[in-house]
C-alpha positions as a Markdown table, in Angstrom:
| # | Residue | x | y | z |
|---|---|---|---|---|
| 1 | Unk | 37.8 | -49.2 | 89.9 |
| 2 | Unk | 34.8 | -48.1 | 92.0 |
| 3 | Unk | 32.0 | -49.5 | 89.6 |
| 4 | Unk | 34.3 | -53.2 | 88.8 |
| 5 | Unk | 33.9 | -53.5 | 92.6 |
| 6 | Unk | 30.4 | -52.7 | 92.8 |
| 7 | Unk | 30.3 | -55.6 | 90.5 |
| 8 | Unk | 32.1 | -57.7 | 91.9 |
| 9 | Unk | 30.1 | -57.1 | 94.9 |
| 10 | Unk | 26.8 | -58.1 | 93.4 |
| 11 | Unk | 28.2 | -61.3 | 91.8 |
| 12 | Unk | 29.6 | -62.6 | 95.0 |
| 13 | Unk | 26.6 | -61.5 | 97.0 |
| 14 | Unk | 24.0 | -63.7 | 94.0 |
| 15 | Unk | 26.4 | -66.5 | 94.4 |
| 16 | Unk | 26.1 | -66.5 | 97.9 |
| 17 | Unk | 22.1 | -66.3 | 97.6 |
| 18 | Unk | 21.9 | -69.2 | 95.2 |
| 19 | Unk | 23.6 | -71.5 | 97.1 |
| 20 | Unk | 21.5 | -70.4 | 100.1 |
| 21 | Unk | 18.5 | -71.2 | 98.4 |
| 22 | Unk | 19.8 | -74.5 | 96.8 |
| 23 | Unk | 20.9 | -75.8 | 100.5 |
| 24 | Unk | 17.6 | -74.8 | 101.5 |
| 25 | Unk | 15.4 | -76.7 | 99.1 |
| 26 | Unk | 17.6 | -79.5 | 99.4 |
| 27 | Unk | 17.3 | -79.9 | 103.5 |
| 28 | Unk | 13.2 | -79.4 | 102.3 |
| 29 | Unk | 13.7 | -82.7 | 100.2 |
| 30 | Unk | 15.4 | -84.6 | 102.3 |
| 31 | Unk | 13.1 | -83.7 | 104.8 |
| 32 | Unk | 10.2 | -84.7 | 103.7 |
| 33 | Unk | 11.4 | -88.0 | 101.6 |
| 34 | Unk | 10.7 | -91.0 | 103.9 |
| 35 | Unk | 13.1 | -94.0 | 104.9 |
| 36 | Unk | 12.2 | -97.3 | 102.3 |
| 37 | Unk | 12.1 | -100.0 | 104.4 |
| 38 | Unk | 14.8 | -102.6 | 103.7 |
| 39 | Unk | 13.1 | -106.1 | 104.1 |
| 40 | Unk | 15.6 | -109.2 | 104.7 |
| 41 | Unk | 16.1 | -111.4 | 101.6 |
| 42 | Unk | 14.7 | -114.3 | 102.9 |
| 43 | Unk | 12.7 | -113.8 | 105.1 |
| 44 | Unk | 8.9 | -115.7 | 105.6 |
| 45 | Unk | 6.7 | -112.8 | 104.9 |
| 46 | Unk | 2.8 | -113.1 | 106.1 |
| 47 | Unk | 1.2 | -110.6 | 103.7 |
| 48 | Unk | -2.4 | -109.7 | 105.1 |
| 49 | Unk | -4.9 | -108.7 | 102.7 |
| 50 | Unk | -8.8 | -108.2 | 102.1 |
| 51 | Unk | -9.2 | -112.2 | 100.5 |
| 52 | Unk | -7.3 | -113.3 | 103.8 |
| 53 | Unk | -3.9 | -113.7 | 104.9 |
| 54 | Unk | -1.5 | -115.7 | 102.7 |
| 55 | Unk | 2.4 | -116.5 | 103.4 |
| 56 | Unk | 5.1 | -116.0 | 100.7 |
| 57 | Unk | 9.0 | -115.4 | 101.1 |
| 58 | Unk | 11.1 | -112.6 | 100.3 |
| 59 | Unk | 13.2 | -112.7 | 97.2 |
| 60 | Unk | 14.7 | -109.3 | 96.7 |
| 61 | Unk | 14.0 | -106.1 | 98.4 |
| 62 | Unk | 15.3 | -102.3 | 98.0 |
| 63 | Unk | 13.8 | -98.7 | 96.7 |
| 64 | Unk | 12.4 | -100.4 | 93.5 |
| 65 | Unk | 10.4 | -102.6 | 95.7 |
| 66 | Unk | 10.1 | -106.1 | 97.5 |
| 67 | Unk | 9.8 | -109.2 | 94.8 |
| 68 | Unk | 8.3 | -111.5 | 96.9 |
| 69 | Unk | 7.4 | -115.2 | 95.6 |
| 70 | Unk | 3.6 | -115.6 | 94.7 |
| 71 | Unk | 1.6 | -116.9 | 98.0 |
| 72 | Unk | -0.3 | -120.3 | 97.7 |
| 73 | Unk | -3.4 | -121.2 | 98.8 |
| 74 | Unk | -4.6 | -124.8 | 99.0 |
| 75 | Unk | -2.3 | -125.3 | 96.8 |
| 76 | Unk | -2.9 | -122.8 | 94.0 |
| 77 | Unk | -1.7 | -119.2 | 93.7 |
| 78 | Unk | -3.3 | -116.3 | 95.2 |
| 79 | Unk | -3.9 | -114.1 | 92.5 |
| 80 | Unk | -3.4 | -110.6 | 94.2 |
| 81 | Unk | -4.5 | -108.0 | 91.8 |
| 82 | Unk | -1.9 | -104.4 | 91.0 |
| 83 | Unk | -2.9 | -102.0 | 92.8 |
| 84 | Unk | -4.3 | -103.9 | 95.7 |
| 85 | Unk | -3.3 | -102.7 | 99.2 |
| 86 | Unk | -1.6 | -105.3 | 101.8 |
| 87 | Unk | -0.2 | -105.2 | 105.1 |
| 88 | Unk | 3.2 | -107.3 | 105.4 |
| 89 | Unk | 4.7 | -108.8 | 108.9 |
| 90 | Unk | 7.9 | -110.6 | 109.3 |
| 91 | Unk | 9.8 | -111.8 | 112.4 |
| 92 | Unk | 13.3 | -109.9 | 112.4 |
| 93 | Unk | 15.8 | -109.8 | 115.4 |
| 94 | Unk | 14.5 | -106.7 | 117.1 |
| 95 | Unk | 11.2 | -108.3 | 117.0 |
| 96 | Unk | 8.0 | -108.1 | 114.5 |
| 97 | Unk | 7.9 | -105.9 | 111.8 |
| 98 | Unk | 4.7 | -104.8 | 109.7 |
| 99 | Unk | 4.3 | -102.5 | 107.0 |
| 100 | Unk | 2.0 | -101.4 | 104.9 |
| 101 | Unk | 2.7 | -101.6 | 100.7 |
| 102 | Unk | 0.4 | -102.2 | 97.7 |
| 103 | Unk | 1.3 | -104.4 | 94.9 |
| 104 | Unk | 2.5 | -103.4 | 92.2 |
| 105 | Unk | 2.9 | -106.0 | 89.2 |
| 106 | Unk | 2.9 | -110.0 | 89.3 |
| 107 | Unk | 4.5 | -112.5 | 86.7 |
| 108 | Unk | 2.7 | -116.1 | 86.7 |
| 109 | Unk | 5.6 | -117.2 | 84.7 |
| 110 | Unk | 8.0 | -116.6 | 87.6 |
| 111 | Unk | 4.9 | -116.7 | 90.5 |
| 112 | Unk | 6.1 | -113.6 | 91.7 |
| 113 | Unk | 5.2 | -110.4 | 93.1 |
| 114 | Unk | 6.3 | -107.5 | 92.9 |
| 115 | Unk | 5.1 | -104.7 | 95.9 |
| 116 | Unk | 6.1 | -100.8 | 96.3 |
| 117 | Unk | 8.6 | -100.2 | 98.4 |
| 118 | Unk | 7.4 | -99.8 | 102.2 |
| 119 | Unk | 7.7 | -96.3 | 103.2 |
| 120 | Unk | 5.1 | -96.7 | 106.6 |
| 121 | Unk | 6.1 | -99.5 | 108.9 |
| 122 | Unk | 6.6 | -100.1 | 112.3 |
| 123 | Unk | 8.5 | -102.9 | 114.2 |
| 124 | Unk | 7.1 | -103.8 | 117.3 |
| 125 | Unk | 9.9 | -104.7 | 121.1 |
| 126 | Unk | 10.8 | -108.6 | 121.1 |
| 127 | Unk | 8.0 | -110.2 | 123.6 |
| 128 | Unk | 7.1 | -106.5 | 124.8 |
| 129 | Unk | 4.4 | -107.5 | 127.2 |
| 130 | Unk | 5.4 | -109.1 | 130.3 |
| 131 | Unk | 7.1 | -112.6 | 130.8 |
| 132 | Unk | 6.1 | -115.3 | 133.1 |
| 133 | Unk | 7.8 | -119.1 | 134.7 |
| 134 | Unk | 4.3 | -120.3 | 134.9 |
| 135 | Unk | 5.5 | -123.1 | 132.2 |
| 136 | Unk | 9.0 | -123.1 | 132.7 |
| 137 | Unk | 10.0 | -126.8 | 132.4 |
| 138 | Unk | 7.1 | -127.7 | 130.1 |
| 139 | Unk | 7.5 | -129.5 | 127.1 |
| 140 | Unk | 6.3 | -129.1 | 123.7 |
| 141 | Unk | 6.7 | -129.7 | 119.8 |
| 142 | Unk | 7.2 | -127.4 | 117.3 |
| 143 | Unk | 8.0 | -128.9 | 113.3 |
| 144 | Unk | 8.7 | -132.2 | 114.1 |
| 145 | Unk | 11.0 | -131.4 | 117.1 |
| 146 | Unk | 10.4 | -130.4 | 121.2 |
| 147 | Unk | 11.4 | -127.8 | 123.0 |
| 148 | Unk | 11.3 | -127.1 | 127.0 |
| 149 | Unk | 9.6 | -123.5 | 127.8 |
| 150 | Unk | 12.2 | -121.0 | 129.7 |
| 151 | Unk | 9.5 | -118.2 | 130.0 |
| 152 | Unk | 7.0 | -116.8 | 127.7 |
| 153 | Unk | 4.4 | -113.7 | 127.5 |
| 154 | Unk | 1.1 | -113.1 | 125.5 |
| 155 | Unk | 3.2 | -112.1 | 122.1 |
| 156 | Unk | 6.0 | -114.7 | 122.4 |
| 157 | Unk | 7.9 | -117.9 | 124.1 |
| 158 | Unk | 12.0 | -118.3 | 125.1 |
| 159 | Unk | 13.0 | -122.5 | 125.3 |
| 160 | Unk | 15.5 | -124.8 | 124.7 |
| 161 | Unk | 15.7 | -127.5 | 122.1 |
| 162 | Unk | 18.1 | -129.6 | 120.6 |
| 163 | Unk | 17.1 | -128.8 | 116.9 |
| 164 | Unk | 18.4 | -125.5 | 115.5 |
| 165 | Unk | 15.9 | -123.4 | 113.9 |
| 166 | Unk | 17.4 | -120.4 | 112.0 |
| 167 | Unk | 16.3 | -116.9 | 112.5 |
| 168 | Unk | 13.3 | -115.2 | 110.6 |
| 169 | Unk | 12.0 | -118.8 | 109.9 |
| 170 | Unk | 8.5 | -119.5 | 110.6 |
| 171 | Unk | 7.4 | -122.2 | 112.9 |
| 172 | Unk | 4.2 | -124.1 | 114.2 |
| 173 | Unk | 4.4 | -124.7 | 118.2 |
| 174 | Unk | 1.7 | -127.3 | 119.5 |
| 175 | Unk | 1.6 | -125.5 | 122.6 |
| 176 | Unk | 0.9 | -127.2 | 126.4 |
| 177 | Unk | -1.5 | -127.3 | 129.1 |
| 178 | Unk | -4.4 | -127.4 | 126.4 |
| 179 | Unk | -3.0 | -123.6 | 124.8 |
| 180 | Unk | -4.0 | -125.2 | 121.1 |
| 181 | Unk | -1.1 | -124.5 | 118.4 |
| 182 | Unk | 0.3 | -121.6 | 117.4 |
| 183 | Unk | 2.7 | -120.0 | 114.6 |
| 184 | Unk | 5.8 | -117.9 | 115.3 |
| 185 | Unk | 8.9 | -116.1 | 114.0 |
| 186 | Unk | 11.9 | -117.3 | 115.2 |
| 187 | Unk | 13.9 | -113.9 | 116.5 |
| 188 | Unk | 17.0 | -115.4 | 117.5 |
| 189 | Unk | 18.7 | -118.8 | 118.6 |
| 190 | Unk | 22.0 | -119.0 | 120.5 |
| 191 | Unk | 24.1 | -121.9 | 121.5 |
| 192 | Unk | 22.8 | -123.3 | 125.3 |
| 193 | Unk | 23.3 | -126.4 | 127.4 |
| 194 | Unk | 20.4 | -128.9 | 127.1 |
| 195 | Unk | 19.8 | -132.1 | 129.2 |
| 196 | Unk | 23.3 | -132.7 | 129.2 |
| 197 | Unk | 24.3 | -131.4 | 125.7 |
| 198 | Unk | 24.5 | -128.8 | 123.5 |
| 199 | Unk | 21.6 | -127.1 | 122.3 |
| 200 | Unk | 20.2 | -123.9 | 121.3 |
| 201 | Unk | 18.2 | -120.6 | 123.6 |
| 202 | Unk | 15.6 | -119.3 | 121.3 |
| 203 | Unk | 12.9 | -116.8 | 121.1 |
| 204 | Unk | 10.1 | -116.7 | 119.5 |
| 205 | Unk | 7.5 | -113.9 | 118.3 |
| 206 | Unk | 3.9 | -114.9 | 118.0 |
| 207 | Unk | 2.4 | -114.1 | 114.8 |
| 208 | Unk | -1.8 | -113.8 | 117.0 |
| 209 | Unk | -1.1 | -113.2 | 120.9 |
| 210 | Unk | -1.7 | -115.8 | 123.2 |
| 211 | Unk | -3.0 | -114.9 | 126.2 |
| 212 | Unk | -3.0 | -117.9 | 128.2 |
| 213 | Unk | 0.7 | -117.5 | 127.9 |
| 214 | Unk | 1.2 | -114.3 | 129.7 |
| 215 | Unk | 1.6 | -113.6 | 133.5 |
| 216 | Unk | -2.0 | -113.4 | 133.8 |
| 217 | Unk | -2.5 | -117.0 | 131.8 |
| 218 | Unk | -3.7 | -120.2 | 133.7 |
| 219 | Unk | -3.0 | -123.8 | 132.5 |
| 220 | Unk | -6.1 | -124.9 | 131.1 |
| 221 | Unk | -7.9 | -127.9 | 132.4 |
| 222 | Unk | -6.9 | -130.7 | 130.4 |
């Protein structure tokens, strides 16, 4: 009886060590495996890369990779080479986000491309430096529309408009007070009133900072 307990001792006692040791290497895995970055289907994508930066949209994304649809230039297609590392920004509702990735395979039949999964990325606070009025009232026209400034900072610009421009799309703003034009991510755009209608509160991330338009900016002398 003695010894079958000694036995039965050992076996329990190995038992308990293996599964020690498997929830140990596990926790190690899990540890050390990073996040993949989800990227919204959709989405306008700027993809930066040593030829120069070129735009293309999202088309699927998740841990196989992000297809993306092949960026044009001048009208032809940018023919990014495997292997080839890029940096990616897209406007999302917390703000900007950029990531780094490399691509991984293209298909000119389809004109896509296909990059690795973004394991290093970083999204940067909506309009994080400081806002200003100094335009508040001010007009402009962004796409074929016109908007009236609410406030705006180096990175970014709130206004009103009648047009509804959806979130993650990427506009051109033809800025005032001699600012020049810019190009933006739309973060968000709830409904607001607007010269005596309904219209919509949006804010927009800069894709290059303008500085004019933070609380330090100026108008500039038309």
């Amino acid at each position: 009886m003695p010894d079958n307990l000694d036995i039965l001792l050992t076996f329990l006692l190995a038992v308990t060590v293996s599964l020690a040791l498997t929830t140990v290497v596990l926790r190690f895995r899990r540890s050390g495996r990073a996040q993949v970055l989800d990227v919204p289907i959709g989405a306008n994508l700027k993809l930066l890369c040593p030829g120069g930066a070129y735009r293309c949209r999202v088309l699927a994304s998740g841990p196989d990779g992000i297809l993306v649809s092949a960026p044009l230039h001048d009208d032809r297609y940018v023919p990014l080479r495997p292997g080839e590392h890029v940096v990616g920004q897209c406007g999302v509702t917390e703000g900007l986000l950029t990531f780094h990735t490399a691509v991984v395979s293209r298909d000119g039949a389809a004109h896509t491309v296909l990059l690795a999964a973004a394991k290093a990325y970083r999204r940067s606070d909506r309009r994080e430096e400081g806002r200003t009025t100094l335009f508040k009232g001010q007009s402009f026209r962004f796409g074929g529309s016109s908007g009236e400034i609410v406030d705006s900072s180096h990175n970014g610009i709130r206004f009103l408009t009648k047009s509804d421009p959806s979130p993650g799309e990427l506009i051109a703003l033809d800025l005032p007070q001699g600012l020049g034009e810019a190009r933006g991510f739309v973060l968000d755009s709830t409904p607001a009133y607007v010269s005596g209608g309904q219209g919509r509160d949006v804010r927009v991330r800069l894709e290059d900072a303008v500085h004019g338009l933070g609380p330090q900016g100026r108008p500039a002398v038309m």
